[in-house]
BAPAKE-167378 format. One record per residue (C-alpha): residue in three letters; x, y, z negated. Coordinates in steps of 0.02 Angstrom, whole numbers, padded with zeros to 5 digits, always signed. Each point is the difference from the previous one (the first is absolute). Layout:
BEGIN
ALAXYZ...
% end
This chain:
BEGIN
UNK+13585+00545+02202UNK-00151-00060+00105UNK+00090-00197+00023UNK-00008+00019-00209UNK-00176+00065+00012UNK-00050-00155+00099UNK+00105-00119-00115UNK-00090+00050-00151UNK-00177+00018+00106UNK+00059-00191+00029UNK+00013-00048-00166UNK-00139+00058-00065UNK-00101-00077+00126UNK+00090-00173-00016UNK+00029-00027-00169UNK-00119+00109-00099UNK+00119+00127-00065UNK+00103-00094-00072UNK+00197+00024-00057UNK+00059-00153-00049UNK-00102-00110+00158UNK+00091+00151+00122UNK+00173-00031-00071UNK+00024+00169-00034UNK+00078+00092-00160UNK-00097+00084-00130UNK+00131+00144+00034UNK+00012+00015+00168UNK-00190+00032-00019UNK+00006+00107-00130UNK+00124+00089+00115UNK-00114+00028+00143UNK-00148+00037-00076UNK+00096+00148-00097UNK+00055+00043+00165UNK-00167+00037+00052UNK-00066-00173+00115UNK-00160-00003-00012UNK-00006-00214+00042UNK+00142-00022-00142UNK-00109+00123-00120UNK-00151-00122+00026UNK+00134-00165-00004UNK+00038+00077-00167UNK-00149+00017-00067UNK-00072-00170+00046UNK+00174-00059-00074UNK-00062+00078-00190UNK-00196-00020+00039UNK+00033-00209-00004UNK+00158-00009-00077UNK+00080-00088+00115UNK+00201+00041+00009UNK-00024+00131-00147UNK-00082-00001-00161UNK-00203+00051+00031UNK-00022+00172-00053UNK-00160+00076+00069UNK+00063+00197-00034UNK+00137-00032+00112UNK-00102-00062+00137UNK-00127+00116-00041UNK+00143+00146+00042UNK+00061-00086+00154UNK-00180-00029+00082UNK-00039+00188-00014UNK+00165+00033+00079UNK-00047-00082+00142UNK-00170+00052-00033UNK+00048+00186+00041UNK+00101-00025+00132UNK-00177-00073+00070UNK-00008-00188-00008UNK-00179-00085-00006UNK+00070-00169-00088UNK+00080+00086-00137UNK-00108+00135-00040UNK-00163-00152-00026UNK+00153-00075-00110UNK+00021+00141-00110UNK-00192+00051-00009UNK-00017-00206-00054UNK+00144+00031-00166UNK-00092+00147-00046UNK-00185-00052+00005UNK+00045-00192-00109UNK+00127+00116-00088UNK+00123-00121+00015UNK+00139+00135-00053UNK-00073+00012-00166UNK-00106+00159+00045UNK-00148-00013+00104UNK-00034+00151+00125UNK-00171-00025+00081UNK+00015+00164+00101UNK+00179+00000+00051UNK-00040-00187+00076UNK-00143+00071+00101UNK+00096+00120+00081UNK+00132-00138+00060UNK-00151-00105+00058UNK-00074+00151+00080UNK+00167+00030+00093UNK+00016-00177+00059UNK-00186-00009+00050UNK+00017+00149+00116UNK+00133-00073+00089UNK-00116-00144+00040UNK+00070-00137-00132UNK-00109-00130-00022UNK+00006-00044-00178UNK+00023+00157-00052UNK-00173+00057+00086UNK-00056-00127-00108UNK+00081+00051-00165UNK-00074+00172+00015UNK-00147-00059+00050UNK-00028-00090-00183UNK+00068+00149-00081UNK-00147+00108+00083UNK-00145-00122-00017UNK+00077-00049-00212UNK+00053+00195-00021UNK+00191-00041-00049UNK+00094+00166-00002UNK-00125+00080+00120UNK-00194+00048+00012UNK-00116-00152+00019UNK-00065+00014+00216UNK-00066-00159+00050UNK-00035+00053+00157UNK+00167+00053+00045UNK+00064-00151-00080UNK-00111-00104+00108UNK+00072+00084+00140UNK+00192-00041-00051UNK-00079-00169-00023UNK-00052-00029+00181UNK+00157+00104+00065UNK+00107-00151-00094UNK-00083-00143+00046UNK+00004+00062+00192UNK+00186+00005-00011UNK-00006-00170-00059UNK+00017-00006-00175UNK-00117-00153-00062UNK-00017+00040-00177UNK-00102+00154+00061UNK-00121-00094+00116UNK-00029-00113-00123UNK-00055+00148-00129UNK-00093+00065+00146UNK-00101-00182+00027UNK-00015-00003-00186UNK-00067+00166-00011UNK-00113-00031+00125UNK-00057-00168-00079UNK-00032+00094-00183UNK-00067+00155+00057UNK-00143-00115+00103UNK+00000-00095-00154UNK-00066+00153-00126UNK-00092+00070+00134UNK-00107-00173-00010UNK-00026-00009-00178UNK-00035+00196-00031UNK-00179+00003+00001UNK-00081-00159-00132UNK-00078-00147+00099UNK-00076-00165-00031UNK+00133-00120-00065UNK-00079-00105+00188UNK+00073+00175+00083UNK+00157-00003-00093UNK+00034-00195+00051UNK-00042+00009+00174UNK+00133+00155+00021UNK+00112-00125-00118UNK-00014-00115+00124UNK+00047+00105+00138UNK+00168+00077-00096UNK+00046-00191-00027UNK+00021-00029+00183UNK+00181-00006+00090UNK-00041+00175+00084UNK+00005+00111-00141UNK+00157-00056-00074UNK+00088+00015+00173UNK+00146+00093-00012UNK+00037-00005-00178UNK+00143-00070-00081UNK-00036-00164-00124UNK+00001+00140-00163UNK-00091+00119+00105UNK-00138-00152+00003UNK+00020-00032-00187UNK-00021+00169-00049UNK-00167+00017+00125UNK-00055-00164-00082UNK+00027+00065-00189UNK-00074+00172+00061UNK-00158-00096+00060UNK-00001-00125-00150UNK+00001+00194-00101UNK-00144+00064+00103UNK-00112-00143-00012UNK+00028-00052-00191UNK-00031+00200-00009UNK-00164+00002+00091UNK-00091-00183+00033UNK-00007-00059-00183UNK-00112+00145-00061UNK-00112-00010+00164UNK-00019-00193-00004UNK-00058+00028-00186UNK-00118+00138+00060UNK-00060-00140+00115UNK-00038-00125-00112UNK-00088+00099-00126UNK-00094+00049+00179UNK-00048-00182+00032UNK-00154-00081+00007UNK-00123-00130+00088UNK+00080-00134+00108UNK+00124+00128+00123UNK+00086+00064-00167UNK+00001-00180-00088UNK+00088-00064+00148UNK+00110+00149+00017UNK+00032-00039-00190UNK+00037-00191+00038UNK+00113+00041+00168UNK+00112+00160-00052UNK+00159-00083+00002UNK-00039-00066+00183UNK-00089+00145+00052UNK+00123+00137-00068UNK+00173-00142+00035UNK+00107+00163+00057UNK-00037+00103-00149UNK+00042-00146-00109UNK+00158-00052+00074UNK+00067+00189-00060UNK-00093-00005-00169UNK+00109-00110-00170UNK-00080-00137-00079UNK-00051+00116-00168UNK-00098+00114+00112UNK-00095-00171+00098UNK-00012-00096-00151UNK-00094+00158-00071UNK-00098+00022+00135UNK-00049-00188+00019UNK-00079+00032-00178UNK-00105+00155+00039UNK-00063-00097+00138UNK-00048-00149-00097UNK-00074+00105-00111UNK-00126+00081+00134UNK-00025-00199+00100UNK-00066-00045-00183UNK-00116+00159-00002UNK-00058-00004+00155UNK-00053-00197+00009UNK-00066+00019-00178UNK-00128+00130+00094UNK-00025-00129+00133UNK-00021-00148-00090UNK-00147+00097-00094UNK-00076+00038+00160UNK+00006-00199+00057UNK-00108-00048-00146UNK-00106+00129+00018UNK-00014-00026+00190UNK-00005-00213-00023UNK-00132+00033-00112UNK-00130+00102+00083UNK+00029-00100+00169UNK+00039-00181-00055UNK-00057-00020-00186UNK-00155+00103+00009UNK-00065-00132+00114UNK+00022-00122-00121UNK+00023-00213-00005UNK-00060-00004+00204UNK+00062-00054+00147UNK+00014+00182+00069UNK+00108+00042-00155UNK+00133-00116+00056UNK+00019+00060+00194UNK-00022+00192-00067UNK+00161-00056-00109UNK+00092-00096+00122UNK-00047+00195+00133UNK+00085+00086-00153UNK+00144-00101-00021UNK+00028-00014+00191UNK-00026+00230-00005UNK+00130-00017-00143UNK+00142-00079+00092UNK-00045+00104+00168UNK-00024+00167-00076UNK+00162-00024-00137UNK+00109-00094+00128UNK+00184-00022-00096UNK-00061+00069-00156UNK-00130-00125-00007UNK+00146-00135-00086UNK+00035+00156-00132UNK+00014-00100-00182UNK-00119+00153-00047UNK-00134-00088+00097UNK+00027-00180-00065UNK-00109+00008-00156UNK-00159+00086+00113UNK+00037-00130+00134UNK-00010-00139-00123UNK-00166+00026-00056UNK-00077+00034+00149UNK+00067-00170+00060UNK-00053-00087-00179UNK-00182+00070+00044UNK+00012-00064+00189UNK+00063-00172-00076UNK-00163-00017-00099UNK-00114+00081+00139UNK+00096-00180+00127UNK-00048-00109-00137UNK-00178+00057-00014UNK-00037+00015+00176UNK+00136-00145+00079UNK-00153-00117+00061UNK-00103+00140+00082UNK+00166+00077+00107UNK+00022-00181+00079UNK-00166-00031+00034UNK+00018+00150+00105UNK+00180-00036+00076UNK-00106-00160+00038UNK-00122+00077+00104UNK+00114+00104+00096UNK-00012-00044+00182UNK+00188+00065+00064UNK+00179+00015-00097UNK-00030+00195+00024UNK-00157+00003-00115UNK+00088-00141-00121UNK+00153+00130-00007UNK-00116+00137-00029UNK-00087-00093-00182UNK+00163-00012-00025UNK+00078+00152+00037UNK-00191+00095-00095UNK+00020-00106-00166UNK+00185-00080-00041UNK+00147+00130-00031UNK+00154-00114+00077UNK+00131+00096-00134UNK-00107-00070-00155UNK+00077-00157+00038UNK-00039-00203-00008UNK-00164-00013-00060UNK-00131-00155-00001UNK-00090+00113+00120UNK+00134+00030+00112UNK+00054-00196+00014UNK-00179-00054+00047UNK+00006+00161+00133UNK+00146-00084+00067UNK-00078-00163+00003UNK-00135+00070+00092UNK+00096+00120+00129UNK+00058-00199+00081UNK-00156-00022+00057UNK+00013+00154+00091UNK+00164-00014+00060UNK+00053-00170+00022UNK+00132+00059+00123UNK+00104+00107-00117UNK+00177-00017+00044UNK-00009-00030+00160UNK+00072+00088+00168UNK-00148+00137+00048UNK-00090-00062-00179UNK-00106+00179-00011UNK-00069-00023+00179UNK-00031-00206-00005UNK-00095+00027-00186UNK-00112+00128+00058UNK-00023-00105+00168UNK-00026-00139-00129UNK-00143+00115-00080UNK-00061+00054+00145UNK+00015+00179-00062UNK-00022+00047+00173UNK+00019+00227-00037UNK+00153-00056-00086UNK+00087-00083+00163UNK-00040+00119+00120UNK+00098+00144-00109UNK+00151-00150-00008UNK-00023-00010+00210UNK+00006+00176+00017UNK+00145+00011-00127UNK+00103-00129+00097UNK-00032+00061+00174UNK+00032+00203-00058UNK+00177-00041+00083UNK-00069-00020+00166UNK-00123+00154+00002UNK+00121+00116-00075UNK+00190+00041-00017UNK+00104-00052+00129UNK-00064-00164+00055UNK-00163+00073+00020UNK+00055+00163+00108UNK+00105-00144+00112UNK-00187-00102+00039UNK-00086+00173+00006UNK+00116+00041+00134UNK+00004-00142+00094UNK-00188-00007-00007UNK+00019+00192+00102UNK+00102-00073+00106UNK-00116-00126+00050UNK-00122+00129+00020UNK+00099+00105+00099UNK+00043-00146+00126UNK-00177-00037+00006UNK-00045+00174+00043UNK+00090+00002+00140UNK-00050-00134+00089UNK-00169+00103-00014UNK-00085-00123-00154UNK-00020+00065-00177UNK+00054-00083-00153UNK-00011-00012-00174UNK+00159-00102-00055UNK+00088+00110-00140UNK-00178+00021-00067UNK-00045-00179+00014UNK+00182-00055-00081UNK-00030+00097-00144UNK-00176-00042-00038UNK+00058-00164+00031UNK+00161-00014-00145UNK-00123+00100-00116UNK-00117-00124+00003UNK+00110-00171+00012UNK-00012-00087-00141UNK+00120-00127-00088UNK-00134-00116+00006UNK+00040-00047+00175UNK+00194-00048-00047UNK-00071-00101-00139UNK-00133-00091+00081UNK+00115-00028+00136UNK+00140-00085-00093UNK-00134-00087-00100UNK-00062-00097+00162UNK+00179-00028+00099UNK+00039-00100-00173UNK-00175-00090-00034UNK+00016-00144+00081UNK+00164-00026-00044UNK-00029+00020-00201UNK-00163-00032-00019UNK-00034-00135+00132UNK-00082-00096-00149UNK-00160+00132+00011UNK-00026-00020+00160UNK-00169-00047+00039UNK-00084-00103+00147UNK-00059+00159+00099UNK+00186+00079-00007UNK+00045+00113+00142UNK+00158-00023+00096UNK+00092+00119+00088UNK+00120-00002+00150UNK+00116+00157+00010UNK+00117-00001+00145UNK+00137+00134+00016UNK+00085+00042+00162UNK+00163+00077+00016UNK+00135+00070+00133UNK+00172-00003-00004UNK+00066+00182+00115UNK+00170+00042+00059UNK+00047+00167+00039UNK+00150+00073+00096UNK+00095+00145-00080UNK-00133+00127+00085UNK-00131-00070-00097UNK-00065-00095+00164UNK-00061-00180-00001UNK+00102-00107+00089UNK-00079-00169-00080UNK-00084-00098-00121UNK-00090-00151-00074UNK-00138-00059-00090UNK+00015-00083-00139UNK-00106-00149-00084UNK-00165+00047-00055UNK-00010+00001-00180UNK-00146-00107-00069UNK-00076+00001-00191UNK-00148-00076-00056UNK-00107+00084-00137UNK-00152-00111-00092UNK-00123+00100-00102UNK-00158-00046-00082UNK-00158+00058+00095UNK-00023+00162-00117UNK+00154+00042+00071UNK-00006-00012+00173UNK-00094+00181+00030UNK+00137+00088-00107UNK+00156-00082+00107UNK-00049+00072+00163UNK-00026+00170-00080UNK+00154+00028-00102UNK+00096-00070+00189UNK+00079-00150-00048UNK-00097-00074+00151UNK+00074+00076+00133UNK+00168+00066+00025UNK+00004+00141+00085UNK-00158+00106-00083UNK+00021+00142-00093UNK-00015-00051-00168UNK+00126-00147+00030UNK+00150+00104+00057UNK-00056+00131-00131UNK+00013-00127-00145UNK+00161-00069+00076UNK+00062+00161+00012UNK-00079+00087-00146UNK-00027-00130-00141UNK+00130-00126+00062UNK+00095-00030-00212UNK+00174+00004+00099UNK-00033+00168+00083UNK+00121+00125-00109UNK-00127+00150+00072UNK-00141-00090-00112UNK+00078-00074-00144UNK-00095+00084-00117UNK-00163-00066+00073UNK+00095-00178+00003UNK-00045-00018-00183UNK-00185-00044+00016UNK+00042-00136+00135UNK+00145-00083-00113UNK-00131+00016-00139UNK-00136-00097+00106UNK+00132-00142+00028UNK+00077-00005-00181UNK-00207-00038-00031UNK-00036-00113+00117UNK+00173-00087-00084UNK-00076-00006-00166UNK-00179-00014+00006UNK-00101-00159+00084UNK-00116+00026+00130UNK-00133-00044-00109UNK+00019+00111-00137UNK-00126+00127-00051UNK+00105+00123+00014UNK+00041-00023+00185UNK-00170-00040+00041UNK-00037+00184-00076UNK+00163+00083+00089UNK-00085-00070+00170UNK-00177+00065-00005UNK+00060+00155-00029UNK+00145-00004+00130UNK-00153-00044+00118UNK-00123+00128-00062UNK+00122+00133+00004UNK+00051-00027+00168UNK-00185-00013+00054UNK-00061+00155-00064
% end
């Protein structure tokens, strides 16, 4: 009897139940399970549940289950409490299937802990208790039933879902906690139709609740924060519209229209009104056309994106018309005064006071340009900002450029490198019982270097060479010898030899006005301190420095393409003198 009991156990296991995969007869089946074997009663029933080997015929596996059922079997009382709950005999029995599930579950079968489980939380054939169903829940999915853990994660996942959207919020509230439910995390641990059906939950919830507060919104809206919340919705509120259908956006897209046109119909009123009082009022004058070029510029600032609204375009185009006849009547009078100006800055200023750049190509605007050359005849040009206001002698304007290129040696980490060797310095100083002032000194010193000594020096090394033809009678020439050692050292770092090697001669000619300015910048003598720091420093192949390299290639693209005689140099040299002697 038990080697039968373990056959059958066998076959069930093995072949699902099956009488014609275990090669055994419908009768001989029949046989046992009349007998009163539990595994054959169960063999049986599978046998009529799938009709496989005998004609399906769910009352006769219905019959054989509970047999098996009351003689205490977990598998085939969740089988029986299945036919009766679908009614798959032709009479559904809601209660009777409970108790089966109920049987099963207490004897610790997994899906059948499930099973009743949905029967307590739906209230099929028994009292609706979701917490005890909750509880039948967990007890399934902890004996390792999946379909239970993932109703538990979905559960979990929907009931922090309505607990989110009970209370109303702004439709910005509602997107940023869209945006978190989108993320991989939520959806872990639910099946691929637990997802869909969290996705078409959420798509229910937010077509339910963000269309009637984004309309409460834009009836809401007003001045430039609700025009541009107007403009932006889609991008602002992207989660909510991912979950909403193209009736309910196209219908929103309207309302919003609707309001844009509103609210700019407001603002455009105000404009006039405003252009008016400040620009018109102060009729055909000079200060009418800088007061509109101040309101045009406020416009743009205070508007920002909205400012290129079609709303706008009409407004815009007649305060440019009146601008365009304000240039015409006052086009001599504005260059006579970029004329006068004695530095790019204050040319750039006329400019920047009277002629709105957007309005376009004007005959104004081409005789500006015209006139900005004379300015800036360096435009285009490695380090052209620094060598036009050199040019200018705008003298304020080059000493914010020095300070701007030498900020990476007074801050950052290149400056807290010199700041530290400079303590170091004073430390070994201090104790050899003399006080010093290097890291001090070294600062001062980079915050007050200016590019003019790079410049000049390039400028010099290459006059003779490029412009030999100005060289006068009473020319200066210069002898600069540099001495240098060749050191071997053993694996210790010791010196265990050496040489010298040639001395390196170059000769330098200068005109007399010259002559001062080549000892100071160093090019005299090798070894001072502004030599090594301008070979060191302001050297163009030095990688450290290459953005300081730009005035110095600019100096020698000049000296390229402009003759020593030309105004213009002349002009670039008095000033590279009278800078450096201030």
């Amino acid at each position: 009897m038990m080697f039968r009991y373990f056959l059958f156990s066998l076959i069930i296991i093995g072949v699902g139940a099956s009488v014609a995969h275990a090669g055994l007869s419908p009768a001989y089946i029949i046989k046992a399970a009349k007998g009163g074997d539990i595994v054959a009663q169960i063999l049986l029933a599978e046998t009529y549940y799938k009709g496989d080997g005998l004609d399906q015929n769910y009352n006769q596996a219905l019959y054989w289950y509970e047999k098996a059922a009351a003689e205490g079997e977990p598998v085939a009382a969740l089988m029986a409490g299945k036919i009766l709950l679908e009614g798959l005999n032709g009479k559904k029995d809601e209660r009777r299937a409970v108790m089966h599930f109920k049987s099963a579950a207490d004897k610790g079968q997994a899906e059948a802990q499930f099973m009743y489980a949905r029967c307590l939380s739906s209230g099929s054939g028994i009292s609706v208790n979701a917490e005890s169903a909750n509880e039948w829940y967990k007890k399934s999915a902890a004996s390792g039933y999946r379909p239970a853990s993932e109703y538990l994660n979905k559960q979990k996942f929907f009931s922090r879902l309505h607990k989110e959207f009970t209370e109303p919020y702004k439709t910005s509230d509602i997107n940023s906690r869209l945006s978190r439910f989108e993320s991989f995390s939520s959806y872990r641990g639910m099946s691929d139709s637990g997802k869909s059906l969290a996705r078409k939950e959420i798509a229910r919830l937010v077509s339910d609740k963000a269309p009637p507060q984004l309309r409460k919104e834009f009836a809401a809206a007003e001045d430039d924060k609700g025009l541009l919340m107007l403009v932006k919705w889609k991008y602002l509120r992207d989660f909510i519209v991912s979950f909403l259908d193209d009736n309910e956006i196209s219908e929103l897209d309207a309302l919003a229209a609707r309001k844009i046109d509103q609210i700019t119909a407001i603002q455009v009123a105000e404009q006039r009104q405003e252009y008016t009082r400040e620009v018109q009022s102060l009729g055909r004058s000079i200060k009418a056309l800088k007061a509109s070029v101040a309101f045009e510029r406020n416009q743009r600032e205070e508007l920002e994106e909205l400012y290129t609204l079609a709303q706008f375009d009409e407004v815009k185009r007649e305060r440019k018309t009146h601008r365009k006849t304000l240039y015409s009547a006052f086009s001599s009078r504005l260059l006579a005064m970029a004329s006068k100006a004695r530095y790019v800055t204050d040319f750039n200023k006329i400019e920047a006071d009277y002629v709105y750049s957007d309005d376009g190509s004007t005959e104004l605007t081409k005789k500006f340009s015209v006139a900005r050359r004379a300015y800036t005849p360096f435009t285009g040009y490695p380090g052209a900002d620094y060598l036009n206001a050199l040019y200018g002698g705008d003298w304020s304007r080059l000493k914010r450029y020095d300070r701007e290129y030498m900020k990476a040696y007074t801050t950052g980490y290149m400056g807290q490198s010199i700041a530290a060797f400079g303590k170091i310095m004073d430390s070994l100083s201090a104790m050899g019982g003399r006080k010093s002032s290097a890291a001090k000194n070294m600062y001062q010193n980079f915050r007050n270097s200016s590019l003019i000594t790079p410049i000049l020096s390039s400028y010099l090394v290459n006059y003779d060479a490029r412009y030999s033809s100005c060289l006068r009678s009473d020319a200066v020439k210069f002898k600069k010898t540099v001495t240098s050692e060749t050191v071997y050292k053993n694996g210790f770092g010791n010196r265990v030899g050496g040489y010298k090697n040639p001395d390196k001669i170059s000769y330098f000619t200068v005109n007399k006005e010259f002559g001062d300015i080549f000892e100071k910048v160093g090019l005299a003598k090798a070894d001072s301190g502004n030599a090594r720091f301008i070979e060191a420093i302001f050297n163009p192949s030095s990688s450290s420095m290459s953005n300081l390299s730009g005035v110095i290639q600019g100096i020698d693209k000049i000296m390229d393409n402009f003759k020593c005689n030309d105004p213009k140099i002349k002009r670039l040299e008095a000033n590279m003198i009278g800078y450096y002697n201030r």
